[in-house]
C-alpha positions in Angstrom: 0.0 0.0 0.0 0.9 3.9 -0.8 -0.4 6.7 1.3 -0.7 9.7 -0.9 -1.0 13.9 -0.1 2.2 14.2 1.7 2.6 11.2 3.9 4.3 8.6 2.1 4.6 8.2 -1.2 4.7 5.6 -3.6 17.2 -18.6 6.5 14.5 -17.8 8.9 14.8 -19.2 12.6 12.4 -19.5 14.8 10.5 -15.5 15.7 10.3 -14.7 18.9 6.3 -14.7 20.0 6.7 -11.7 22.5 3.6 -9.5 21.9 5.3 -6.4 23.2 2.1 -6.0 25.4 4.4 -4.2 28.3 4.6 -1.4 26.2 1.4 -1.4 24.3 -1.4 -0.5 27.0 -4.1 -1.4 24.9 -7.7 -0.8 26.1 -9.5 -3.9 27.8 -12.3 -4.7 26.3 -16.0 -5.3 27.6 -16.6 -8.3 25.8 -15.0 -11.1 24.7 -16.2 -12.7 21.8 -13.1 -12.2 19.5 -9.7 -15.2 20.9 -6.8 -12.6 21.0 -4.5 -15.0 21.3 -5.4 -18.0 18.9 -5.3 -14.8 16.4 -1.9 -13.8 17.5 -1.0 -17.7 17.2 -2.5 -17.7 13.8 -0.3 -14.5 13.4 2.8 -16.3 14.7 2.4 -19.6 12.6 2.4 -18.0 9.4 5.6 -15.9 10.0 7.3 -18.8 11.1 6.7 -19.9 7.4 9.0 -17.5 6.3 8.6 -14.9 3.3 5.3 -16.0 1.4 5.4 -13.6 -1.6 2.5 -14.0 -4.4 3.6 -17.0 -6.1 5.8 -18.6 -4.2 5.8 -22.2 -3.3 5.2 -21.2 0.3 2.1 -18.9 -0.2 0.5 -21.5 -2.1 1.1 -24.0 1.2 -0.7 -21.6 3.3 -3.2 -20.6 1.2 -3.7 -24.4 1.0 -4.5 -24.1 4.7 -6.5 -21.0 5.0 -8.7 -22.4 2.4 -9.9 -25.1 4.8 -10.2 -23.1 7.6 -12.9 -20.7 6.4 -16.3 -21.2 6.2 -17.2 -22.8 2.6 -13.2 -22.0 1.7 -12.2 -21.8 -1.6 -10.3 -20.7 -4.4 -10.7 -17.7 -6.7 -8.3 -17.6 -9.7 -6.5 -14.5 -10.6 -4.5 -13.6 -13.8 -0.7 -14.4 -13.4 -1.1 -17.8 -11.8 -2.6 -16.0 -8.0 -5.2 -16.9 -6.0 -7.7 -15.2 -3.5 -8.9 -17.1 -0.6 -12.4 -16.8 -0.6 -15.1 -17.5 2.7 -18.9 -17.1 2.8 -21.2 -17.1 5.5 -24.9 -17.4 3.5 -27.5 -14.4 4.1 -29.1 -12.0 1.8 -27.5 -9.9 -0.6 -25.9 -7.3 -1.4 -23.3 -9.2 0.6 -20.4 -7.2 3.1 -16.5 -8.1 3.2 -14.0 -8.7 5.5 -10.8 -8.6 3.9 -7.3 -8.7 4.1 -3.8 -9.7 2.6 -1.9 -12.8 2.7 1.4 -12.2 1.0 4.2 -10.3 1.7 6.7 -7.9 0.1 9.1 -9.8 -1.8 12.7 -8.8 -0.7 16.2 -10.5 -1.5 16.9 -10.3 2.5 13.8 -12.6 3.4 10.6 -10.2 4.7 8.1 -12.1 6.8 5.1 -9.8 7.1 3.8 -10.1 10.5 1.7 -6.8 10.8 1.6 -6.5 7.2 0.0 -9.6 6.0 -0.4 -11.8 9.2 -2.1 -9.5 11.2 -5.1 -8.6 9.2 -4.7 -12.0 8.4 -5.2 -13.7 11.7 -7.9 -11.2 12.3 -10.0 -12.6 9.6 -9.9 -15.9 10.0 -10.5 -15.5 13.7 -13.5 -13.1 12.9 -14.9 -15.4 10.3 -14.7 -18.2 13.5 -16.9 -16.2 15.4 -19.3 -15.2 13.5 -19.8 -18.4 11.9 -21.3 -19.4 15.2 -23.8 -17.0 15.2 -24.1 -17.6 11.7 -28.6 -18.0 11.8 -28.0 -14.3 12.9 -26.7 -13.2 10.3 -29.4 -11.5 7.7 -26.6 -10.7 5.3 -24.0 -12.4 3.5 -20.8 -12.3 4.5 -17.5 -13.0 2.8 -14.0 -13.5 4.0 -11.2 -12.6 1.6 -8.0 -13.0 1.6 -6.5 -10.8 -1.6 -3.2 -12.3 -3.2 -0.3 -10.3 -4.6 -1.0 -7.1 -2.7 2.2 -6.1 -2.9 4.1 -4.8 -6.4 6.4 -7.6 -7.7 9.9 -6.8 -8.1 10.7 -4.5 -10.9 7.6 -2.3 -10.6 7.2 0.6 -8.7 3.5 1.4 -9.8 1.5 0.2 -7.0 -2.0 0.5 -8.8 -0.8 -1.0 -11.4 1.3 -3.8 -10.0 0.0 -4.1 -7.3 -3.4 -5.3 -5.2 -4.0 -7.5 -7.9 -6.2 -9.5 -5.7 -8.3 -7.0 -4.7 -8.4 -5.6 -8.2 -9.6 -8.6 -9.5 -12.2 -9.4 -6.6 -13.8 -5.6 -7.1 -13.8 -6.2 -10.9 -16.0 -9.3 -11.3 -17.9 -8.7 -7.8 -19.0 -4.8 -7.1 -22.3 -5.2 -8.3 -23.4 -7.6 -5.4 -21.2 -6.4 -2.3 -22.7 -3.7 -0.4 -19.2 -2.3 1.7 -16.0 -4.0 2.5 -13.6 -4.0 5.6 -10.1 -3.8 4.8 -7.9 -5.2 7.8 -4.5 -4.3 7.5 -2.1 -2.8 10.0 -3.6 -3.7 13.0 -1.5 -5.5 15.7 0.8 -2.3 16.1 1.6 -1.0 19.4 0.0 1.7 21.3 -3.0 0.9 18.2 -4.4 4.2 16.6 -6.5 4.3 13.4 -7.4 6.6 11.7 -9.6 7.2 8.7 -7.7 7.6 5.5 -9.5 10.0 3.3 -9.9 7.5 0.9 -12.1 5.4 3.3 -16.3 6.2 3.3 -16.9 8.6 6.3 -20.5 6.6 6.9 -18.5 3.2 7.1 -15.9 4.7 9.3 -18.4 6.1 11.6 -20.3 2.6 11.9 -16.3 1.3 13.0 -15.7 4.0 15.2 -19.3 3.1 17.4 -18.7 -0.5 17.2 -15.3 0.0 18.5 -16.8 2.3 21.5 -19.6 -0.5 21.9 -16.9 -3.1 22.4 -15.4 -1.4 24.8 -11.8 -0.8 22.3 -12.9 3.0 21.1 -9.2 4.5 22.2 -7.8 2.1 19.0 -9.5 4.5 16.6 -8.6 8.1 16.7 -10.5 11.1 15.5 -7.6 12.2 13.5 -7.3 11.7 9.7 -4.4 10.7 7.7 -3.3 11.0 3.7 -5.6 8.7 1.0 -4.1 5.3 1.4 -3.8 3.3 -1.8 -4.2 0.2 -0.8 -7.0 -3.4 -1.3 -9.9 -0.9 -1.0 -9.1 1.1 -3.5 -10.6 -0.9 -6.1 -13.6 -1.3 -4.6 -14.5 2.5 -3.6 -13.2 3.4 -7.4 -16.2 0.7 -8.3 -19.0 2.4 -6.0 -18.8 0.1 -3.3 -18.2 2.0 0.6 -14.8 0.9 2.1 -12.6 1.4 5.1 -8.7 0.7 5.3 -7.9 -0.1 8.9 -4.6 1.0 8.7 -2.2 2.1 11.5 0.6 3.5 9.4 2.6 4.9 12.7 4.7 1.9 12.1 8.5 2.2 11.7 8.7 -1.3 10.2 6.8 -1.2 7.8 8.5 -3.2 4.7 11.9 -4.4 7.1 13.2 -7.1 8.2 12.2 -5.8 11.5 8.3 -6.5 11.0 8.4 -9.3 13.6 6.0 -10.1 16.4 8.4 -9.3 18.9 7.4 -5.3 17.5 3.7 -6.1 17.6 0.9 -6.6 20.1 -1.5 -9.1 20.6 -3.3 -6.9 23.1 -3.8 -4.2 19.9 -5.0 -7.3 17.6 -7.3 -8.6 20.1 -9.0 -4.9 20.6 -8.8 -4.7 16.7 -10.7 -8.1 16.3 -13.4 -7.3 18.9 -13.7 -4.0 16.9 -14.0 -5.6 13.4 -17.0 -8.5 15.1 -18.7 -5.9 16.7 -19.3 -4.1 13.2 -19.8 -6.8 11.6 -22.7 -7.8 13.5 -24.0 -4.5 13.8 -23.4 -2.5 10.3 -26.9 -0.9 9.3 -26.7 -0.6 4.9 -29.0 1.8 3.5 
């Protein structure tokens, strides 16, 4: 992802699994519906796998697994030989999306992704967990994707057009029956703040920010703005459909070696993930 108006522009061992909670006093929150730490062991597994660019060997072995693990899992082609990971929950449509990414930047050094591609990740599959249980609830469809090749290749420094191929893809042969889509990205960061990029829909956003306060989590999301991100929403609010990025980008790491858990917390993805149920269970479409 890009953030644009000023901002930004344009072997493996073992990881530690330290959460970094000591210095990340995350908000408690009042319910607990959303397993903070099978996400942040979800998180953990998957950068243990190493680098898992689009189209390697090892993205394809996970995918493998995260097929199975959501609800009615299964594979969505996309040109160049990638592959969403596609969940549904059955309901009524215009259907709403939880999203995310599953591959990381491909580096020569070996880049493992754990806030940027495991964490919104983990908070999917965990999300899709719970709500699946409460599944009869649910009056609308819901779908769980997980976007491939999100980052640009190597060689190509023109993100939209390089990049979030996935979600390109997914918004090109789907916008006509998806109603809004949530984008989790960075959110296992430390001391967690979102804030609305101003290429995210201020009525969504809204909806986030109450669900957050209703949960119990509404210090994670900040009343501050930030630059348009370009990032897997983009397509989708280019094709009419309302998005929202959640997006710390206060995050030093961001595309090192040094994204590892040890700079994460699991306190921050837990309050993120009891954010992102409580929405989804409570988002009111016009």
């Amino acid at each position: 992802m890009l953030i644009v108006g000023g901002l930004i522009a344009g072997a493996i061992a073992l990881l530690t699994v330290d959460s970094g909670d000591a210095q990340s006093p995350a908000p408690t929150p009042k319910v607990n519906q959303f397993d903070g730490n099978r996400a942040w062991a979800e998180l953990v597994r998957e950068v243990n796998a190493g680098p898992r660019p689009a189209g390697s060997a090892a993205l394809r072995t996970l995918a493998a697994r995260l097929r199975t693990t959501l609800p009615n899992g299964r594979f969505e082609a996309v040109t160049g030989g990638l592959q969403n990971v596609v969940g549904v929950l059955p309901g009524r449509r215009p259907a709403i999306v939880l999203a995310a990414h599953y591959d990381t930047k491909d580096t020569p050094a070996g880049f493992v992704g754990a806030n940027d591609g495991a964490g919104g990740t983990a908070v999917v599959l965990e999300a899709a967990r719970v709500l699946r249980r409460s599944a009869p609830a649910n009056p609308r469809e819901i779908r769980f994707v997980l976007f491939d090749g999100e980052e640009s290749p190597k060689g190509c420094d023109a993100f939209l057009t390089c990049g979030i191929r996935g979600s390109r893809a997914y918004a090109a042969r789907h916008a006509k029956e998806l109603k809004a889509l949530v984008l989790a990205d960075f959110v296992a960061n430390r001391n967690l703040s979102l804030k609305r990029d101003q290429g995210s829909d201020v009525a969504l956003w809204a909806q986030f920010r109450a669900a957050a306060k209703v949960a119990g989590v509404g210090a994670i999301v900040s009343s501050a703005e930030q630059g348009a991100v370009e990032d897997d929403h983009t397509p989708f609010m280019q094709a009419g459909v309302p998005a929202i990025d959640l997006i710390d980008f206060d995050f030093p790491q961001w595309h090192t070696l040094q994204d590892r858990p040890d700079v994460l917390s699991k306190r921050s993805l837990d309050a993120a993930g009891e954010a992102v149920v409580a929405l989804m269970r409570t988002l009111r479409l016009h």
